[in-house]
MDTraj code that builds the backbone (N, CA, C; nanometers):
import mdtraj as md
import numpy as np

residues = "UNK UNK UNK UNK UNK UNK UNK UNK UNK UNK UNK UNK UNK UNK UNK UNK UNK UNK UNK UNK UNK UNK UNK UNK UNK UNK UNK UNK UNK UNK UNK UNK UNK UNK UNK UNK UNK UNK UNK UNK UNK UNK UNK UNK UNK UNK UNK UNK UNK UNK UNK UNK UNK UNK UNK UNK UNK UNK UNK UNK UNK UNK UNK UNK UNK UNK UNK UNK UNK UNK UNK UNK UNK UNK UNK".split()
xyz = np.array([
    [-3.4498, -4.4474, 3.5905],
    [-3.3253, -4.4857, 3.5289],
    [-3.3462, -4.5454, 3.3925],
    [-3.4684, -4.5912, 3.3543],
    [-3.4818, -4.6364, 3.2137],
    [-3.5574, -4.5412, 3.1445],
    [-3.4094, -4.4389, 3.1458],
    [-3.4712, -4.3193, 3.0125],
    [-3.4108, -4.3729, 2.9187],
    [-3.4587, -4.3261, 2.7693],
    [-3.4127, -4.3162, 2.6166],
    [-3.2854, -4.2779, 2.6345],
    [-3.1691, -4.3472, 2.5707],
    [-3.0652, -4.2764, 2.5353],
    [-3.0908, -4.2306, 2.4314],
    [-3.0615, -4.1114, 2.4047],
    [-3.0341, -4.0146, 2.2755],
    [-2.9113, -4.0886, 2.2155],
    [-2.9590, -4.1110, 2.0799],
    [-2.8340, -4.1871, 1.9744],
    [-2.7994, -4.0961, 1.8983],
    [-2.6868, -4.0519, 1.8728],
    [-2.6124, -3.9493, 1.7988],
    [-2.6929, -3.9687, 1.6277],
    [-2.6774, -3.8748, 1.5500],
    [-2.7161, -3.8925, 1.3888],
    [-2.5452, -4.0031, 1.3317],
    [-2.5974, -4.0910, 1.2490],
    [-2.4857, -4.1703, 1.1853],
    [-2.4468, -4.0848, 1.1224],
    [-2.2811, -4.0912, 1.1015],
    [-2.2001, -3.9920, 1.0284],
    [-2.1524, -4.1135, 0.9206],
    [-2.2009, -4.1212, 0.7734],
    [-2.1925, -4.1683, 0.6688],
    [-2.0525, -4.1282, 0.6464],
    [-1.9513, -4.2207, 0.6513],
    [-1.7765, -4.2205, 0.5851],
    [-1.7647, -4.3141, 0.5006],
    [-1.7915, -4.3356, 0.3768],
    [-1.7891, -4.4053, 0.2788],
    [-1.6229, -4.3659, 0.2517],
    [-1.5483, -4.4427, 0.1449],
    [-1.4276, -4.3929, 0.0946],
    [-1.4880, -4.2844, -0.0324],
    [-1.5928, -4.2717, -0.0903],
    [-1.6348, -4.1711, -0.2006],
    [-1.6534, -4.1019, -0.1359],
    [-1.6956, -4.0849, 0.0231],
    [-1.7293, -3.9311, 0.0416],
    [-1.6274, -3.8510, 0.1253],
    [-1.5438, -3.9297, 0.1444],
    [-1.3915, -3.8776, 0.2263],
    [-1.3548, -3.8235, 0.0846],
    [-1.3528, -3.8976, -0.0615],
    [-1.2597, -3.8216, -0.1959],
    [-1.3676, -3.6886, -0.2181],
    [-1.5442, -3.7058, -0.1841],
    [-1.6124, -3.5752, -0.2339],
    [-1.5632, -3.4764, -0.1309],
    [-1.4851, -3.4955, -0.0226],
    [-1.4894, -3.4055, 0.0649],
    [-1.3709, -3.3214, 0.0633],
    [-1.2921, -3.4006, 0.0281],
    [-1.1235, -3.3354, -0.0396],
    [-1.0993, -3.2853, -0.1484],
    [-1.1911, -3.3676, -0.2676],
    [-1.2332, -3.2542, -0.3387],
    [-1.2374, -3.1207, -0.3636],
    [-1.3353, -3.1106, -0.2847],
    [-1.4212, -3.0011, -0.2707],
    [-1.3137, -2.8681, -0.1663],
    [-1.2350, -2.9593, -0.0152],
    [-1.1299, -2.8482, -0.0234],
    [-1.0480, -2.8411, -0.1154],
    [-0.9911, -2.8887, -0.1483],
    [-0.8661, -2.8728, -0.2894],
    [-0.9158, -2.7435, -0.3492],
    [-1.0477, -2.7927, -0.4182],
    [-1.0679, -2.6739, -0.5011],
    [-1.1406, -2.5601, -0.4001],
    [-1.1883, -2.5350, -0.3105],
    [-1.1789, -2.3897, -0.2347],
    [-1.0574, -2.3359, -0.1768],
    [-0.9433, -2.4136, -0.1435],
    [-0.8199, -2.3905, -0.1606],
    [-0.7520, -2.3010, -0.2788],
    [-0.7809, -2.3901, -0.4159],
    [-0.6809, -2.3016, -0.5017],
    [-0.8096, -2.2426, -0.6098],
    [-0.8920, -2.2197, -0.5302],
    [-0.9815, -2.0414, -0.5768],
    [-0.9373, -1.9480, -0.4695],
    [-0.9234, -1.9622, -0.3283],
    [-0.8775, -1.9190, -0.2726],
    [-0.7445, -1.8713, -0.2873],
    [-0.6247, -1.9406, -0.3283],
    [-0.5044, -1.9336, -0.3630],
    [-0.4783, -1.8698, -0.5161],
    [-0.5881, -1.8655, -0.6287],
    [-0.5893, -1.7875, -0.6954],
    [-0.6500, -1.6612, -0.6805],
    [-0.7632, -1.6310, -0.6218],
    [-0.7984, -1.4952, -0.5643],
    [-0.6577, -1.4121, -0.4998],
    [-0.5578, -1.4827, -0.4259],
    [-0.4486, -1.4185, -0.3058],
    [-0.3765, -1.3844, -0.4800],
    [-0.3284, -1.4885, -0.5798],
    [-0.2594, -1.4366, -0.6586],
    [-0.2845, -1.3045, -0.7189],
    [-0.4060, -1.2959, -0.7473],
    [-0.5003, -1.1867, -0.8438],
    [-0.4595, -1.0400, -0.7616],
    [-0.4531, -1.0759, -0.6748],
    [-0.4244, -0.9831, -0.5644],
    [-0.3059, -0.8907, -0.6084],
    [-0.1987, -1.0164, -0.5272],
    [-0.0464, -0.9769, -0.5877],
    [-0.0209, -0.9601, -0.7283],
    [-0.0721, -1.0025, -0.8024],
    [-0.0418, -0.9395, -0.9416],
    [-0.0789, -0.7868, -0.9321],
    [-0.1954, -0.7273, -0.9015],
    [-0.2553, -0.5900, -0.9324],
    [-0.2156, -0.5220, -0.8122],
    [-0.1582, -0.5435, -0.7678],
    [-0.0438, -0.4912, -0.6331],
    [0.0934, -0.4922, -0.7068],
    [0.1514, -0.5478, -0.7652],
    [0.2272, -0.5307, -0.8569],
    [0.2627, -0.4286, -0.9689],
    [0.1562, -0.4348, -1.0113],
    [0.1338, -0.3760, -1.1199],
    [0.1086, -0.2255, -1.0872],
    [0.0572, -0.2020, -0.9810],
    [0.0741, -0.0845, -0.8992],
    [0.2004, 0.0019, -0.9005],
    [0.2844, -0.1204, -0.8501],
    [0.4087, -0.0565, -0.7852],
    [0.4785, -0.0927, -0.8652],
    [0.4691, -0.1314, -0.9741],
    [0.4839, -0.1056, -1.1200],
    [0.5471, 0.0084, -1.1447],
    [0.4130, 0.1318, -1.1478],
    [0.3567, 0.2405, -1.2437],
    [0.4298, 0.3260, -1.1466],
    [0.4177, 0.3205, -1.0582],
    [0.5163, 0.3392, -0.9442],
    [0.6245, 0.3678, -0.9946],
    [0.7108, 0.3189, -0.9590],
    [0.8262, 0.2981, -0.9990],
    [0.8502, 0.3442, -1.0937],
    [0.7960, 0.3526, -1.2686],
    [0.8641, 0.4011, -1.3650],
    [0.7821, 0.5183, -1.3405],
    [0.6926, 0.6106, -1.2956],
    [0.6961, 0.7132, -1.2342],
    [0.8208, 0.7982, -1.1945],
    [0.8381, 0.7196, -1.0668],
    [0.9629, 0.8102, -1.0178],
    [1.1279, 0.8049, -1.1447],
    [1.1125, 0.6979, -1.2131],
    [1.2125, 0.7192, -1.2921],
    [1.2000, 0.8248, -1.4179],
    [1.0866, 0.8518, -1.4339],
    [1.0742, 0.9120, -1.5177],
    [1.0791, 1.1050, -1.4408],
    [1.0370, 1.0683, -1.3563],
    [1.0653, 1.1993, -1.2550],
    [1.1932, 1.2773, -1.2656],
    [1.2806, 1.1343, -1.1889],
    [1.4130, 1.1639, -1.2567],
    [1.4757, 1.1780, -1.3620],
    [1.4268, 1.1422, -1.4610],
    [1.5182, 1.1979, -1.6001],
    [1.5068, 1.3296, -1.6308],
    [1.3672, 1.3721, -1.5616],
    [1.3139, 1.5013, -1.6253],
    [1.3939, 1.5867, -1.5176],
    [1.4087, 1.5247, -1.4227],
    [1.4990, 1.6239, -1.3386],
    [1.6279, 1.6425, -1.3704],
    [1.6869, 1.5901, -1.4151],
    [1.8389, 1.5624, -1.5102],
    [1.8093, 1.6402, -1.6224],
    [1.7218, 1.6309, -1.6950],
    [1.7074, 1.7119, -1.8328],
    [1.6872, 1.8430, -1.7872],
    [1.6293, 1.8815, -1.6997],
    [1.6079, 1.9629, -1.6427],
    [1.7196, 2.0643, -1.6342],
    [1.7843, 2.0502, -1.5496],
    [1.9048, 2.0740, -1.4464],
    [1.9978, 2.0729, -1.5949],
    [1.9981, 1.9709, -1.6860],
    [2.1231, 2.0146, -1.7954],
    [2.0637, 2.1259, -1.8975],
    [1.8948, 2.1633, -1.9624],
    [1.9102, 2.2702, -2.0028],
    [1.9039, 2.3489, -1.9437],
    [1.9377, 2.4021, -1.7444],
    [1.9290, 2.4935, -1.7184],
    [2.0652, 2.5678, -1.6963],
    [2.1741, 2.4579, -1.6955],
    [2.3001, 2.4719, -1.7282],
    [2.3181, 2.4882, -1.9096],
    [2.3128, 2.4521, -2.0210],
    [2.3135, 2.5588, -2.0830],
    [2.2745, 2.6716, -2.1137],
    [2.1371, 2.6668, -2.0490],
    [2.1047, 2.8301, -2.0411],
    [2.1580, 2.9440, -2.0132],
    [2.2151, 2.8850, -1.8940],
    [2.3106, 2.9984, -1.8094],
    [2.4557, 3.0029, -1.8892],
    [2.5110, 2.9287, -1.9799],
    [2.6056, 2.9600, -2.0486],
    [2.6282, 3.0170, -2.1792],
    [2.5087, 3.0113, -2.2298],
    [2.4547, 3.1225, -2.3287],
    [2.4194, 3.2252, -2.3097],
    [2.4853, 3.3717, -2.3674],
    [2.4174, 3.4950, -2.3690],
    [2.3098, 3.4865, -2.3708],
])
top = md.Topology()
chain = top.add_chain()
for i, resn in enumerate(residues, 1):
    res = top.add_residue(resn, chain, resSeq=i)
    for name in ("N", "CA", "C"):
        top.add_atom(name, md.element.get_by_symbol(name[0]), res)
traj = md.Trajectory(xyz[None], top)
């Protein structure tokens, strides 16, 4: 019955190392939270090009369709 207790390692909580420790998430937080932005911007920008794509689709389909109606009304 008189074994060694095993004593845990001291866990050092100073008030400087609770601020180095919040720190340090804060900023892997908003690299993290700027990486997600970087994201959505060029996902954006995608569906962007996108978009004035198909509008441009459509005009040409309108231009289209109106010189093929004067065509047909000219000899």
């Amino acid at each position: 019955m008189n074994e060694p207790r095993i004593t845990p390692e001291r866990f050092e909580c100073a008030p400087g190392l609770r601020l180095e420790a919040h720190e340090r998430l804060s900023d892997l937080q908003f690299r993290n939270l700027a990486a997600r932005l970087d994201r959505i911007e060029a996902l954006m920008e995608r569906l962007e090009r996108r978009l004035w794509l198909a509008v441009y689709g459509v005009m040409a389909t309108i231009a289209a369709q109106g010189v093929q109606g004067l065509m047909s009304v000219t000899p």
